[in-house]
C-alpha positions as CSV (number, residue, x, y, z in Angstrom):
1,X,-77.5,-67.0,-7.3
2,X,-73.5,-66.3,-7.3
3,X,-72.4,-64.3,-4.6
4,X,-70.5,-61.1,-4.4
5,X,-67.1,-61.6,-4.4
6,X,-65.4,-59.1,-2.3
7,X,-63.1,-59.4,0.9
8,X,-63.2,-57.0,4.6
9,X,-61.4,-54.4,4.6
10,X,-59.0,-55.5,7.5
11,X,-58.6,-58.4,4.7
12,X,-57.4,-55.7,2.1
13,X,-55.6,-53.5,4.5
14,X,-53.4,-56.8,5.4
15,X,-53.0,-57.2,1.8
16,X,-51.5,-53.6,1.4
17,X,-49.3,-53.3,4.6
18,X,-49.9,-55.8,7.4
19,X,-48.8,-59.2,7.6
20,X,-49.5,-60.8,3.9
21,X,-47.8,-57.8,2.5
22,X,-44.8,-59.8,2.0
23,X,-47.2,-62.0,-0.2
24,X,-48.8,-59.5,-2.1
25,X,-45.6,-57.5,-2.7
26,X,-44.4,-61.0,-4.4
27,X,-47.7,-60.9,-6.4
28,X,-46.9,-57.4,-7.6
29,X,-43.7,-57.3,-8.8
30,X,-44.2,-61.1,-10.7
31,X,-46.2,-60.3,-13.7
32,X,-46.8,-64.2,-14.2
33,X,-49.1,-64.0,-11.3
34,X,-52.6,-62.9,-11.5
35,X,-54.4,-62.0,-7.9
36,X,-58.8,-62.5,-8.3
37,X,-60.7,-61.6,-5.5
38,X,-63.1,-64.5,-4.6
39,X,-66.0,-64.5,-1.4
40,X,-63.8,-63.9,1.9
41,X,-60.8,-65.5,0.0
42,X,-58.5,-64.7,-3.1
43,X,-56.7,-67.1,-5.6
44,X,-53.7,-66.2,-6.9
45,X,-53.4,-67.7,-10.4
46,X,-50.1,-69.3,-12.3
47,X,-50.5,-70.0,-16.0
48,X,-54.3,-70.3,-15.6
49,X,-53.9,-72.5,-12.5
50,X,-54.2,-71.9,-8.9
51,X,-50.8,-71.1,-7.3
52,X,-52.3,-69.7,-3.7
53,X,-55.7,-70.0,-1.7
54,X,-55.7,-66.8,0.5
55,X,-59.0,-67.6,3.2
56,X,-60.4,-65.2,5.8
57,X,-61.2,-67.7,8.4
58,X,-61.7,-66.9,12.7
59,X,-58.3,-68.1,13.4
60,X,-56.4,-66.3,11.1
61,X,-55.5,-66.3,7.0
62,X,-55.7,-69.5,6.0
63,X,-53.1,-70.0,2.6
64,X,-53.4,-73.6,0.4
65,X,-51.3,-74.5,-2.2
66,X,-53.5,-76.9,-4.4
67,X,-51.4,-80.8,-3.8
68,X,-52.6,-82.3,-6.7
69,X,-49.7,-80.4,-8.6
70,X,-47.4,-82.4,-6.5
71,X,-48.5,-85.3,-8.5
72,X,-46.0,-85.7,-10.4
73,X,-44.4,-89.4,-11.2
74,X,-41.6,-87.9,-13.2
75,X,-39.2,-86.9,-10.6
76,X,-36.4,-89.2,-9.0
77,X,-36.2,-89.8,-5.3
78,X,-34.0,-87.2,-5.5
79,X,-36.4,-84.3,-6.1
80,X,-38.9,-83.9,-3.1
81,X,-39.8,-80.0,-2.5
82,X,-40.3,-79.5,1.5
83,X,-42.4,-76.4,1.4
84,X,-46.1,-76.0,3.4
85,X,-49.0,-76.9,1.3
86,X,-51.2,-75.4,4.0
87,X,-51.0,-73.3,7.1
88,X,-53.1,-70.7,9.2
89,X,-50.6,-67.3,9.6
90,X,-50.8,-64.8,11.9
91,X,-47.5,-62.7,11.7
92,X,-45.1,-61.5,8.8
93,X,-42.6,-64.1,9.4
94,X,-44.5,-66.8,8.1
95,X,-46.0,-64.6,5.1
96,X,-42.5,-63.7,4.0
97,X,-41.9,-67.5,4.7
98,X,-44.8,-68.5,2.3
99,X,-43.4,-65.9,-0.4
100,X,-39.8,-67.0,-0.5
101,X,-41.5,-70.6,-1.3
102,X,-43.9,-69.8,-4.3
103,X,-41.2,-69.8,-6.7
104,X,-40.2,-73.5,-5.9
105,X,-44.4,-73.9,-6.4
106,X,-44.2,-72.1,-9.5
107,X,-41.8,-74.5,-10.6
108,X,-44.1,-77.8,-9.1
109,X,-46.7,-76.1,-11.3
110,X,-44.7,-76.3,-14.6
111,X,-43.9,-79.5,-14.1
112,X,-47.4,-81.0,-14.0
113,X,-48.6,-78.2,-17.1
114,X,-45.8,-79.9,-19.2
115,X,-47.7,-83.2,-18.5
116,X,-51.5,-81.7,-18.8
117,X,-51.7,-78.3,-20.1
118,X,-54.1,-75.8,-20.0
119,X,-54.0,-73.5,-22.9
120,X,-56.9,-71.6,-23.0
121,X,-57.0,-70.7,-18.9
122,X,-52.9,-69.4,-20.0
123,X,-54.2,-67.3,-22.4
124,X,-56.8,-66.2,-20.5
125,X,-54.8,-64.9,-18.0
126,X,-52.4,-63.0,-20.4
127,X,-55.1,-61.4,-21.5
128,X,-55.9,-59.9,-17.9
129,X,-51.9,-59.2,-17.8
130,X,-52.3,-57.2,-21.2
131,X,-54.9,-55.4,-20.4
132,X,-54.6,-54.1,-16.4
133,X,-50.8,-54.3,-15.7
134,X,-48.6,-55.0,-18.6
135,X,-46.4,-51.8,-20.5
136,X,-49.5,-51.5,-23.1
137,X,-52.5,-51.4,-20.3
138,X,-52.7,-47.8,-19.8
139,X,-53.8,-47.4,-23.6
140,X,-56.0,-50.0,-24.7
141,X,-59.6,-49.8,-24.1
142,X,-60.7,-52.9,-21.6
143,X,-59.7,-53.6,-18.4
144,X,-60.2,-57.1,-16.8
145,X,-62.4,-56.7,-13.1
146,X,-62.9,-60.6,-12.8
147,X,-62.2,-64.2,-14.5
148,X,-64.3,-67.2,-14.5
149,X,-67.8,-66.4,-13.2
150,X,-70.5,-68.0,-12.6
151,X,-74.9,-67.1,-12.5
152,X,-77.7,-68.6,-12.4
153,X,-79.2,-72.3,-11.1
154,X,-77.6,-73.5,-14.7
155,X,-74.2,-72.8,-13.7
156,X,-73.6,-69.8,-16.4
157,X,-70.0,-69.1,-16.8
158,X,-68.6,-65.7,-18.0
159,X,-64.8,-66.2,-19.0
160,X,-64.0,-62.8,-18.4
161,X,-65.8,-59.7,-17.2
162,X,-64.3,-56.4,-18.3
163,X,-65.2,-53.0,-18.5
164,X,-64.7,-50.6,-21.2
165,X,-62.8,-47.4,-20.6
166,X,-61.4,-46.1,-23.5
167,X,-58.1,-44.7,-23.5
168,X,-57.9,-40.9,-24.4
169,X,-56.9,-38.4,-21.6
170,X,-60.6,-37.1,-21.5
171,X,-62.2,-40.7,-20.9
172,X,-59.6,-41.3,-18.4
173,X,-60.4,-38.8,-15.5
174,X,-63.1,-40.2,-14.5
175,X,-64.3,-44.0,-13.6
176,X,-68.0,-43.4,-13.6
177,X,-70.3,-45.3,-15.4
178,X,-68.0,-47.6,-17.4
179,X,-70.4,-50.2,-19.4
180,X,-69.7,-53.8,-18.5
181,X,-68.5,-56.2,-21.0
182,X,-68.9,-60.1,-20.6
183,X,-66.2,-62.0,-22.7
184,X,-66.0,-65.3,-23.4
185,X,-62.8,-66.8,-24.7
186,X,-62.4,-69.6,-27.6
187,X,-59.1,-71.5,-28.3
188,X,-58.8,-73.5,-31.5
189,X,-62.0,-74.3,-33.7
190,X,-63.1,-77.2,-31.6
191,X,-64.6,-74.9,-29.1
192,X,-66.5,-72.9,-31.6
193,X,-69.7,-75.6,-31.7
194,X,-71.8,-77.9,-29.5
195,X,-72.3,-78.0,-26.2
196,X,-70.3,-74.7,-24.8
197,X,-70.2,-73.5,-28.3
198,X,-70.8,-69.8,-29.4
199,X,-74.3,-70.8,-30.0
200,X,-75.0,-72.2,-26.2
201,X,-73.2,-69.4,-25.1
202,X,-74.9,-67.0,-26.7
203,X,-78.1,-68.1,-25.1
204,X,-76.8,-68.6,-21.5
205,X,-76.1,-65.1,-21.9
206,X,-79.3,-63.8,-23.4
207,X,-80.9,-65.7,-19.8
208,X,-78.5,-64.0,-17.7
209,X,-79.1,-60.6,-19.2
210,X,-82.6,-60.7,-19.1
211,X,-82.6,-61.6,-15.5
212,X,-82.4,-58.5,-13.5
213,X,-81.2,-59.6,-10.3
214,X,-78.4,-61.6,-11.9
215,X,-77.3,-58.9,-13.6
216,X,-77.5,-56.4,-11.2
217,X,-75.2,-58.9,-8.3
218,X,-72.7,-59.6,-11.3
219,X,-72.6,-55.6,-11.7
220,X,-72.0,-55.0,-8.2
221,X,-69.5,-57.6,-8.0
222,X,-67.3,-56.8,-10.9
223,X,-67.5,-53.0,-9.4
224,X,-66.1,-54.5,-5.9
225,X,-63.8,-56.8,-7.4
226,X,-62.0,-54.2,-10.3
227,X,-61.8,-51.4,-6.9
228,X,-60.0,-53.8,-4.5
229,X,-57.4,-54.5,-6.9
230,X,-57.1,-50.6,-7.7
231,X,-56.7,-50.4,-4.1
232,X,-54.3,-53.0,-3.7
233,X,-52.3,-51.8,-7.1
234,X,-52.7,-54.3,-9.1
235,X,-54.0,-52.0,-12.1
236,X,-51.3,-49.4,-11.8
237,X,-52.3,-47.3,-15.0
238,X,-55.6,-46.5,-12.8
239,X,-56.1,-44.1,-9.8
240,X,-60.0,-43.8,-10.0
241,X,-62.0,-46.4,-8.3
242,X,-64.9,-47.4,-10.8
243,X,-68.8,-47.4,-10.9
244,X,-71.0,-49.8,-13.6
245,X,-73.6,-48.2,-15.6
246,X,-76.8,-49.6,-16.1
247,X,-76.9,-49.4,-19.8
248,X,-76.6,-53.3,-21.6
249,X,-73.4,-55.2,-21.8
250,X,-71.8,-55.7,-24.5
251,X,-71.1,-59.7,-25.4
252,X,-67.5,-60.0,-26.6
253,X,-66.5,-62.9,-28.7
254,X,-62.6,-63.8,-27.9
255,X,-61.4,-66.6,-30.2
256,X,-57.8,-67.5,-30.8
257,X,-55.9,-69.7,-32.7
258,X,-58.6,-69.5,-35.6
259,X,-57.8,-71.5,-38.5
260,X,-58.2,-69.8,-42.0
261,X,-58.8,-72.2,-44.3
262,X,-61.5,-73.5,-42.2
263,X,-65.5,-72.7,-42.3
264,X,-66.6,-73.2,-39.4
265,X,-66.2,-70.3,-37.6
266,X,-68.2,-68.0,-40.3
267,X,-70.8,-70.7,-40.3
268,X,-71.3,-70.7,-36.7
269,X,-71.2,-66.3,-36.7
270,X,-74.0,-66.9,-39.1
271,X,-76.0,-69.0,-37.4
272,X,-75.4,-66.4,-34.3
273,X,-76.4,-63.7,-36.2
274,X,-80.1,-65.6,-36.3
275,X,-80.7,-65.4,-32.3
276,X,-78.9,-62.6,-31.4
277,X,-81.6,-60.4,-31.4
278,X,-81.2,-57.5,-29.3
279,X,-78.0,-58.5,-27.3
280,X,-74.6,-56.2,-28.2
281,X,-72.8,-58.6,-29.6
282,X,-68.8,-58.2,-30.4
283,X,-65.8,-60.0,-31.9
284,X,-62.1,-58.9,-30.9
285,X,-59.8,-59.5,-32.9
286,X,-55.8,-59.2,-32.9
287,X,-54.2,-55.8,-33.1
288,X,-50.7,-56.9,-34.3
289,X,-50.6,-60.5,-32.9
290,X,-51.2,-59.3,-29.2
291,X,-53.7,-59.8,-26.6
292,X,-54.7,-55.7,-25.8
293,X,-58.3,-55.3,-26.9
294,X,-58.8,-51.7,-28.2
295,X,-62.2,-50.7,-29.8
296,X,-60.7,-50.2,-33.5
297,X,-60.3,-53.9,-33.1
298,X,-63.8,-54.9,-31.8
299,X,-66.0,-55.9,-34.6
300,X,-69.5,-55.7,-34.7
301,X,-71.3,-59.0,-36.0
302,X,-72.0,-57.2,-39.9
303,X,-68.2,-56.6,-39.9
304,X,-66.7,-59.8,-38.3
305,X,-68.8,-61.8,-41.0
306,X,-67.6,-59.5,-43.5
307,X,-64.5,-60.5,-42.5
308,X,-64.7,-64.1,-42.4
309,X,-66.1,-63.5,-46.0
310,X,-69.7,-64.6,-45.1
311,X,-72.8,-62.7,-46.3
312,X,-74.9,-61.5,-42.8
């Protein structure tokens, strides 16, 4: 079973203004970065990649910069980056060190995504940025409390785990008992079918939602996960820590890049329709060609296949 992901609260409170505060104030004010809180360590996500490794170890915080992006057998001799790819810290100076460097890793990163992109995990990650810090958070309906999880022995992955909080002054004084929402993201019709399809997804998810314990751990970790960041200020629109209800998650269908002409997708939404059974099942779709999810825009399966034209 996946473990909570959380961090000590010395680790937070060095994060918000002791020594990696240098770090973290680089994280804050660069929108391109996205900061996820893992078990005793955070990654700090580029474009969908990992930019920094942030580990609570006995000896200190240990920071990694992944060195497979160095890989790169573009550059001249000329080019050669001197910057740590790994260190243990224990003082400001080398934090602020480590944050007057991550632009030149930024850079080491594009390089190697021009070579072998990742398109869906870049999306993915603007959709976090839409949705918990960007100009538009503070009025859609979703916020982002963790990316890329994984239950169960069969390695279950959830893309994104949100909650929904909708966005009227009323809803927004309180952040008790906000229903969880488990969203899984599809880029171009080649992911809509076969193994991680909608169809093998939909039934991971049925498994994971039927088993109590699972649920409850991914509950209580998504709760941890969305506070620290409120803590740290990292969902600025917010000012209420957050508690998960029981009640059932909804399953929201994100798919981009769609194409119109084609079938498959209302074929497959059919076929969905047949095992769904009891399970909340949702489709976003765009509001105006961005990545905010707000509930006028979250279909439920009789109205997303009335809108791909295909009887339910």
């Amino acid at each position: 079973m996946a473990e909570i992901r959380e961090i000590k609260e010395t680790f937070v409170a060095e994060l918000k203004s002791g020594f990696l505060a240098p770090i973290m104030e680089f994280v804050r004010k660069d929108d391109g970065l996205d900061l996820q809180v893992r078990h005793n360590y955070v990654n700090i996500y580029y474009r969908g990649g990992n930019l920094l490794r942030i580990r609570d170890t006995k000896l200190g915080y240990k920071l990694e910069f992944d060195v497979n992006y160095f890989k790169n057998e573009t550059h001249g001799e000329w080019y050669v980056v001197e910057v740590p790819e790994t260190s243990i810290i224990t003082d400001i100076q080398e934090s602020q060190e480590w944050a007057r460097n991550l632009p030149l890793l930024k850079q080491e990163m594009d390089f190697w995504f021009s070579e072998h992109p990742k398109t869906e995990r870049e999306i993915q990650q603007l959709i976090v940025r839409e949705n918990n810090y960007s100009g538009v958070a503070r009025d859609t309906d979703y916020y982002i409390c963790d990316i890329e999880y994984s239950a169960l022995r069969n390695k279950t992955r959830v893309d994104l785990i949100g909650v929904e909080w909708i966005s009227t002054a009323g809803a927004r004084r309180s952040g008790n008992n906000k229903r969880l929402c488990l969203m899984e993201f599809k880029f171009g019709d080649g992911a809509l079918t076969g193994n991680a399809g909608m169809i093998d997804h939909l039934r991971k998810m049925k498994e994971l939602v039927e088993t109590k314990d699972a649920m409850q751990q991914l509950r209580d970790s998504a709760q941890v996960s969305f506070n620290i960041k409120q803590q740290l200020g990292l969902i600025p629109s917010i000012k209420h820590e957050i508690t998960i209800s029981d009640e059932k998650p909804l399953l929201l269908f994100v798919i981009a890049n769609h194409k119109p002409v084609s079938k498959a997708l209302g074929a497959e939404v059919n076929a969905l329709q047949e095992e769904a059974g009891d399970l909340v099942v949702r489709f976003a779709v765009a509001h105006y060609l961005g990545y905010g999810l707000y509930n006028d825009s979250i279909l439920t399966l009789d109205e997303f296949l009335n809108l791909q034209g295909v009887a339910g």
